[in-house]
C-alpha positions as CSV (number, residue, x, y, z in Angstrom):
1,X,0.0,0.0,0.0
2,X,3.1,2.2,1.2
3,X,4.7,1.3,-2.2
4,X,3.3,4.4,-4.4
5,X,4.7,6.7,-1.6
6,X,8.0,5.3,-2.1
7,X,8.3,5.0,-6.0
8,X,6.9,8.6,-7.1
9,X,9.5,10.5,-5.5
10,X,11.9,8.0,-6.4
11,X,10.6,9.0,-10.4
12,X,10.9,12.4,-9.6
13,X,14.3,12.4,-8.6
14,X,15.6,10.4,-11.0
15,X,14.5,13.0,-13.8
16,X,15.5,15.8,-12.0
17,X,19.3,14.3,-11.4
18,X,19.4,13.4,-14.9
19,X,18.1,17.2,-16.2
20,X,21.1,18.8,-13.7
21,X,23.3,16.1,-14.6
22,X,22.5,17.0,-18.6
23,X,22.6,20.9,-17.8
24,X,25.4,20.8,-15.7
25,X,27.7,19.0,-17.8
26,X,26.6,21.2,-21.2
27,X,27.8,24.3,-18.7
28,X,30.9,23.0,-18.4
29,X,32.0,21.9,-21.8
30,X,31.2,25.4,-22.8
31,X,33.0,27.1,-19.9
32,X,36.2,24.7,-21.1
33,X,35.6,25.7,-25.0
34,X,35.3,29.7,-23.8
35,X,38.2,29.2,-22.0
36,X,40.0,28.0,-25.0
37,X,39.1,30.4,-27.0
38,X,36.7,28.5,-29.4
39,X,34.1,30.7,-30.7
40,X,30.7,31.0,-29.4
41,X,28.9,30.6,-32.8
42,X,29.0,26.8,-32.2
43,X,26.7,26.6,-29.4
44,X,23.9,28.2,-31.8
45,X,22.0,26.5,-34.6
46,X,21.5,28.7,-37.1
47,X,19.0,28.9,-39.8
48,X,22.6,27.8,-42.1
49,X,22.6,24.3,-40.4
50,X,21.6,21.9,-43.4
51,X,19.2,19.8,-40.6
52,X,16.1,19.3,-41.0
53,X,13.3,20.6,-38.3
54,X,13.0,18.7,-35.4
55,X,8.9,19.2,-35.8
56,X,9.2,17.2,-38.9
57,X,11.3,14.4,-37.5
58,X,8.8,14.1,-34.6
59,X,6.0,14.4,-36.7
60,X,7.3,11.7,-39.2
61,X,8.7,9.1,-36.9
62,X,5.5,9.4,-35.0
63,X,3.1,8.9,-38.0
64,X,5.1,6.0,-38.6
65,X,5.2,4.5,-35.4
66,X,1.4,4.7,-35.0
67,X,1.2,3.2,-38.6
68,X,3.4,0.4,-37.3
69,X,0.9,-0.5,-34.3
70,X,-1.8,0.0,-36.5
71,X,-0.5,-2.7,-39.0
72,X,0.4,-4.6,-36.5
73,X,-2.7,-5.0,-34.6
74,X,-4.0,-6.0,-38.3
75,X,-1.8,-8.6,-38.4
76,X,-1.9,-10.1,-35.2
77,X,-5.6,-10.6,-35.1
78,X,-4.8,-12.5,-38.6
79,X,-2.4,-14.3,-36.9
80,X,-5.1,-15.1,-33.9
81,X,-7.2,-15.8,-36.2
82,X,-6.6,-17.4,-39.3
83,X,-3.3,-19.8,-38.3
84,X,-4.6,-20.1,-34.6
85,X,-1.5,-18.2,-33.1
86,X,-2.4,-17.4,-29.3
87,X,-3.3,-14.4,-28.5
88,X,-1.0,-13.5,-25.9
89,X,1.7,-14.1,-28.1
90,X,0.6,-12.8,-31.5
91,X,-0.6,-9.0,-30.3
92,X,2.5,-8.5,-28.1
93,X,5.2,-9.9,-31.1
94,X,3.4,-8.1,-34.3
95,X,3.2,-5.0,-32.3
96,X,6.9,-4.2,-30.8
97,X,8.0,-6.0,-34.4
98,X,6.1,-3.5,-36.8
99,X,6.5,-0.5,-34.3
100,X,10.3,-1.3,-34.2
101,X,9.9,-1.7,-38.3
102,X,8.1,1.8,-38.7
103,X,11.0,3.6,-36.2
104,X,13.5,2.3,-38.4
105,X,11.8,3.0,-41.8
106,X,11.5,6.6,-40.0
107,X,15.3,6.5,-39.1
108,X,16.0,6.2,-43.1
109,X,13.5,8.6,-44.2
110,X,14.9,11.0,-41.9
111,X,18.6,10.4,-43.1
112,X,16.9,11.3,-46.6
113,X,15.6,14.0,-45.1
114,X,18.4,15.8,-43.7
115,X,20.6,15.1,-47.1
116,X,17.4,16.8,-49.3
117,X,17.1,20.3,-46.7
């Protein structure tokens, strides 16, 4: 019953130490490359940089993650139901198989992506 106490602050700090861990250790680097004498043009992306916009990648390798389940979910319950596969293993497997198929057909298109902008 305790058990919820326990593991939400548990959550909470662990994504707090790893945002201070993340911040704290981008601060440094660019203390170290100021103190060098590297230029600070480097720590801004620029409307020059030849990658694509992170709203499209999202957009993109979400549409074809949800495509993926979608499919898969089609192709489970053929599974279930036309070869007799058992459903406890057919939903699971087609799902994380076509959803892991769609991120890396995403992957790709966004590498074609990036060399077309």
């Amino acid at each position: 019953m305790g058990s919820e106490v326990i593991i939400m602050p548990i959550i909470m700090g662990v994504i707090f130490a790893i945002a201070y861990l993340y911040f704290s250790t981008r601060n440094k680097e660019r203390l170290a490359l100021i103190e060098k004498g590297a230029d600070a043009s480097i720590f801004v992306r620029g409307k020059s940089g030849k990658a694509a916009p992170i709203w499209k990648i999202i957009i993109l390798n979400l549409a074809l993650l949800l495509m993926g389940i979608g499919a898969a979910i089609f192709v489970a319950s053929i599974l279930h139901y036309s070869l007799g596969v058992d459903e406890e293993v057919a939903y699971p497997g087609a799902i994380f198989l076509m959803a892991g198929v769609g991120l890396m057909v995403g992957f790709n298109m966004t590498k074609k992506l990036d060399k077309e902008d």
